[in-house]
N, C-alpha and C positions, 0 to 999 in steps of 0.2 A: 425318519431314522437317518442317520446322519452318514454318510458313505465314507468308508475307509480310504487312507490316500495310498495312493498305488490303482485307485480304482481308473479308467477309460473310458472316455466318453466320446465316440468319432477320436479325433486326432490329438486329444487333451489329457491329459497326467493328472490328476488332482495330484498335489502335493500336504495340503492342510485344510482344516477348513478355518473362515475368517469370519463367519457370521450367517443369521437367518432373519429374514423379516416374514410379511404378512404375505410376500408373495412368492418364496422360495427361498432355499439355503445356498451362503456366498464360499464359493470356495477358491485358493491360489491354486491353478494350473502351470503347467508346462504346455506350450504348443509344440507336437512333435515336429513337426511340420518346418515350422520357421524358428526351430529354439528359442521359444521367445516366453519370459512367463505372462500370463493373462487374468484374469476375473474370472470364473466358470459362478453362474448363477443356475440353479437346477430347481423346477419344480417337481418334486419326491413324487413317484410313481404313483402313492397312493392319493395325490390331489391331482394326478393328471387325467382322471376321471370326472372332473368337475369342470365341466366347459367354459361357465364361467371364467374359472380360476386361469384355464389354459389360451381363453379368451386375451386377458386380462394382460397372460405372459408373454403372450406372442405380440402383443400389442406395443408392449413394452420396449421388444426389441425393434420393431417396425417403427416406433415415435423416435426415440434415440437418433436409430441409423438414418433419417429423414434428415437430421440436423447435423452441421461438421462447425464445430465452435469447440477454442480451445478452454473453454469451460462448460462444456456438457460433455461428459463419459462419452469412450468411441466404442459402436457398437464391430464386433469385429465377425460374428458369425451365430447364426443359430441353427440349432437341429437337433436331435433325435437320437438316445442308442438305450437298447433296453428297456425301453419304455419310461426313458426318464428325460425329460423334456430341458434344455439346457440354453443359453447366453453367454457369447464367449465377450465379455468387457475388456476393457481396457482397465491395466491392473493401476491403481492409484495407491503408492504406498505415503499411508500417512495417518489421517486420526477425523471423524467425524466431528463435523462441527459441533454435537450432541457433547462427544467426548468434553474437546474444548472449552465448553462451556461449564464444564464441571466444577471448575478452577473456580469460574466465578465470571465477574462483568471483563470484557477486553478490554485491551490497551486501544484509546480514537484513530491508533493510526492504521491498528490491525482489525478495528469494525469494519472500517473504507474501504481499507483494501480487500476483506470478504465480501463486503456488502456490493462494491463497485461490480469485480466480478460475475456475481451472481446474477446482478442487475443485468450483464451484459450477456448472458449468457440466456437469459429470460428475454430480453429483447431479442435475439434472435432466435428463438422459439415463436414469440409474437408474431413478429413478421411474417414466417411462416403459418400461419393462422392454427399453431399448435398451444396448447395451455395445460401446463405441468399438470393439477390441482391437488396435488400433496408434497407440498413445497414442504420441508421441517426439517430444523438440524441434523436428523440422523440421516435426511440425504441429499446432506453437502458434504462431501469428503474434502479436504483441506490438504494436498503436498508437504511435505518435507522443506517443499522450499516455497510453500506458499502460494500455490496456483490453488483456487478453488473451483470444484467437478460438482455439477448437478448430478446426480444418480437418478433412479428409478421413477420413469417414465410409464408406469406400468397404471397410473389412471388416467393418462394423458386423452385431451379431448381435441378433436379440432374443430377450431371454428372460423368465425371471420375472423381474419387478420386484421391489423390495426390499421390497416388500408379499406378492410371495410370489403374483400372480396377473400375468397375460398379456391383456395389450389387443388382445383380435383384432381389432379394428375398423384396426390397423395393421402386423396379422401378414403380411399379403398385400402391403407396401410392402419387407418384408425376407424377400422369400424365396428359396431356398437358403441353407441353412442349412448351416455346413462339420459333415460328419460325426469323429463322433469318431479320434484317429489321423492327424489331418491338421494341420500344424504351419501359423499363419497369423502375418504382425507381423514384426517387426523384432528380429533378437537385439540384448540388453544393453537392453533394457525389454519382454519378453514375460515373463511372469508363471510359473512353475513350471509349474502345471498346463496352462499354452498352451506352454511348450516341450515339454512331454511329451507334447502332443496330447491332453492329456484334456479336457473339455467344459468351459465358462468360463461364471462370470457376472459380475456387476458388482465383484465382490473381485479381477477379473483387474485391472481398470482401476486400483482403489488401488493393485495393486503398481507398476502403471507409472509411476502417477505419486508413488509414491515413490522408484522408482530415479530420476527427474526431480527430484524435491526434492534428492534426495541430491549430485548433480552440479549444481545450482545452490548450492549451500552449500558443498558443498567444493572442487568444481572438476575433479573428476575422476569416472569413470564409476564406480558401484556394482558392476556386471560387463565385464568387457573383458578378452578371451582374445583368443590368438593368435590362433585361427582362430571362425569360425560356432559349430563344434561344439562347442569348448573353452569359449566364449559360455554356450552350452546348457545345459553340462553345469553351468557355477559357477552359474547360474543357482537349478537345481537342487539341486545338493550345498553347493555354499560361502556361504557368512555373506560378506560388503563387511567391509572395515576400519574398525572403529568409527569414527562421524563429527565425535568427540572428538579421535581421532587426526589425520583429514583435517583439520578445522577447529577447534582447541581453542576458539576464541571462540562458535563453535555454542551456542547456550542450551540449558539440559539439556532443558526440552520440547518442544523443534523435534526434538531428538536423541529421544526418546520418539515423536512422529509418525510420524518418516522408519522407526524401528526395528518399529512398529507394522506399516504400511504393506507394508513389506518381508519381514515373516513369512511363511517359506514353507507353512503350513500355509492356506486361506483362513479357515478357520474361527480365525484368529488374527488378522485385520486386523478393519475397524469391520464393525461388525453393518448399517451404513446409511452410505455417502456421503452424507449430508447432515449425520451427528455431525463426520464430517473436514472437513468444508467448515465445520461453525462452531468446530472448535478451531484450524484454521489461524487462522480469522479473528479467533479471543479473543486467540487469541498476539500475533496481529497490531496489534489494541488496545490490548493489556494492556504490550509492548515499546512501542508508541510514546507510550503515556503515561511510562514509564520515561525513555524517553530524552528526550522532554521536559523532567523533574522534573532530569536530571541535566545538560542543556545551560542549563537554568533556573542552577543551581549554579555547573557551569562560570562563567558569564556573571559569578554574583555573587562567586567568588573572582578571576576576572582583571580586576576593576574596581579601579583606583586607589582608592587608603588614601583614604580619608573624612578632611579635617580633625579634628583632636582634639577641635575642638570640636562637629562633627557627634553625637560618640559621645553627648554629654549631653543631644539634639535631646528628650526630652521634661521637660527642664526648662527656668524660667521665671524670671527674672531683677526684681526691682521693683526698678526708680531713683528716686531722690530726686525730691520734689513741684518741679515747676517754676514758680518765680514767677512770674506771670503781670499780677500787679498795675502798673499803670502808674508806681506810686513804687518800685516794687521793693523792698517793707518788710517784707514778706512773709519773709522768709527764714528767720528763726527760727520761725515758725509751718509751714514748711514740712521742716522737720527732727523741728519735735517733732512730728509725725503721722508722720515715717521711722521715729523713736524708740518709739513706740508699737507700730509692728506688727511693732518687733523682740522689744520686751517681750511683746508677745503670743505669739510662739514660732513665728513663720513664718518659716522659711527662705528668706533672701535673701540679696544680694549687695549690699552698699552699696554705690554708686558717689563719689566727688566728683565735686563739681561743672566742676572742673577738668576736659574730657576731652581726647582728642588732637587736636590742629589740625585744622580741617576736618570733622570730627565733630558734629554738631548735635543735641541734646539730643533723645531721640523718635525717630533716626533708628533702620532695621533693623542700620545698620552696627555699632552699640553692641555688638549680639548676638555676632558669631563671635567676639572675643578674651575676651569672658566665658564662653564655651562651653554658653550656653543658644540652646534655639531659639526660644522665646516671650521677649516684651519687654513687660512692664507699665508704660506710661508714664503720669505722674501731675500733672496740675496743679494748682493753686491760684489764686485771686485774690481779689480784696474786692467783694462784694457790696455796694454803697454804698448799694441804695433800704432795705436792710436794717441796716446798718451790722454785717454779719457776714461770717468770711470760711468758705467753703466749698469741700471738694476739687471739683475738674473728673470727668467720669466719666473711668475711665481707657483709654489707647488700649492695643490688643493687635497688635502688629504680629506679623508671620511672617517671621521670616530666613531668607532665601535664598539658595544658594550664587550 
């Protein structure tokens, strides 16, 4: 029964509720304490006679709060009022991957950046010789601005870490441990050896969150049988449809991960979640450097034809010396210095002196129907204390469209 908001639980407001799974109902709080809203997770009074269950809850928050990674849920407090057993989280406003997925297959840039995440977020569970083993879209919560949260920790197991030793100083936070034989998680992402019920460690977690890769990129589940068992058994026995097939646009090393990942042997997936967490994320780099380079291109073929004369922009045009003398007598003297540094063998464009109306000798306008983008402008006058005449230095103008 689902508790009214207004209700109080210790120092918590419920406000609404957000949702229920298999191991209690999610509700928005208030913490009165610190004004702050939070997650309220409550397992309902009348399952908190089921040790198991209560087991299972306390467990949950114990695995969580064991870990401080800004992709796994922060555990902020647990306890007791009424006899209704509660989890204050960390409130994540946003939309379950499950949700997300609705839509259909992701965009390759927003698989990475989920899948990286989560990877990275599972490596540091690893380490800690912790192992989610109900890895599934409905408990990855997804931000608003794209940070991805592992949630519910509530079958979490511990074992050797991927170092190959066991932290008892938090063996006592995860205890019952499921005996071998006993099937725990969700079919169409329990791993081989957890459908079989043989004993799991953190190789379980890669498969899950490869069958999650797999169905973020193509769009459809990796296993999905008629029934649980049918689940189980492809799990087990059958190979997924290449992700070539589901997704031909797939990049061949994403399809390399997911097929990784997804090996039913353990001793065939990463030797360490922390290699997968950084090959997702090289992918991740390495495609968005890519696709920058080629929206770079894009950009530079659907721009408009450049003027003709743009194409010859690193050359340089010299015009005739411009008289400058007050008697304007200059003009033969300003020719034969034009004449000169043609016999000198430098490539230019004579101009006359004639230009097109409106046009002013020195302007940058001269440049585009010449088809240079530098302009060497040149004058001349009479130096009278001297009685010589001398060029002007010359100007260099920059044309511009």
């Amino acid at each position: 029964m689902a508790l009214p908001a207004g209700t109080r639980l210790g120092p918590y407001e419920l406000l609404s509720a957000l949702g229920a799974g298999g191991m209690g109902e999610v509700y928005r709080a208030r913490d009165t304490r610190l004004a702050r809203e939070v997650a309220i997770k409550v397992l309902p009074a009348e399952l908190s006679a089921d040790e198991d269950r209560l087991r299972r809850f306390e467990q949950e928050a114990r695995s969580a709060s064991a870990l401080n990674h800004p992709n796994i849920v922060t555990v902020y407090d647990i306890g007791r009022a009424d006899s209704v057993s509660y989890i204050a989280l960390e409130l994540v406003v946003g939309e379950t991957l499950r949700e997300i997925l609705a839509a259909g297959p992701l965009p390759l840039k927003r698989t990475l950046s989920i899948a990286a995440q989560v990877a990275d977020g599972l490596a540091k569970a690893h380490a800690a010789g912790i192992v989610h083993r109900d890895l599934k879209p409905e408990n990855i919560m997804v931000s608003k601005d794209g940070f991805a949260k592992i949630l519910d920790f509530g079958l979490a197991k511990l074992t050797q870490s991927e170092t190959g030793s066991v932290d008892r100083s938090r063996a006592t936070t995860l205890a019952g441990e499921t005996e071998p034989g006993v099937v725990l998680g969700t079919a169409g992402y329990m791993s081989p050896e957890q459908a079989s019920g043989r004993a799991v460690d953190f190789h379980s977690d890669q498969f899950s969150l490869g069958a999650i890769l797999y169905e973020m990129a193509g769009g459809e589940r990796a296993f999905a049988g008629a029934s649980t068992v049918e689940t189980l058994v492809a799990i087990i026995r059958d190979e997924p449809r290449a992700l070539a097939s589901v997704n031909p646009k797939a990049p061949a090393p994403l399809r390399w991960i997911v097929d990784r990942c997804l090996a039913k042997d353990p001793e065939g997936r990463y030797d360490s979640t922390r290699d997968l967490a950084r090959d997702l994320q090289s992918l991740r780099e390495h495609l968005a450097v890519a696709q920058e380079s080629e929206e770079t291109r894009d950009r530079a073929e659907a721009a408009p034809s450049a003027p003709e004369a743009q194409a010859t922009d690193a050359s340089i045009v010299v015009l005739p010396f411009a008289d400058l003398s007050p008697g304007k007598d200059n003009e033969y003297f300003s020719d034969g210095i034009t004449e000169e540094i043609i016999a000198g063998g430098m490539e230019i464009s004579r101009v006359a002196m004639s230009l097109s109306p409106g046009i002013r000798l020195g302007s940058c306008e001269i440049l585009a129907p010449l088809g240079a983008g530098w302009g060497r402008f040149n004058r001349v006058r009479d130096k009278k204390s001297q009685g010589d005449r001398r060029p002007l230095p010359p100007q260099h103008p920059r044309h511009k469209d």
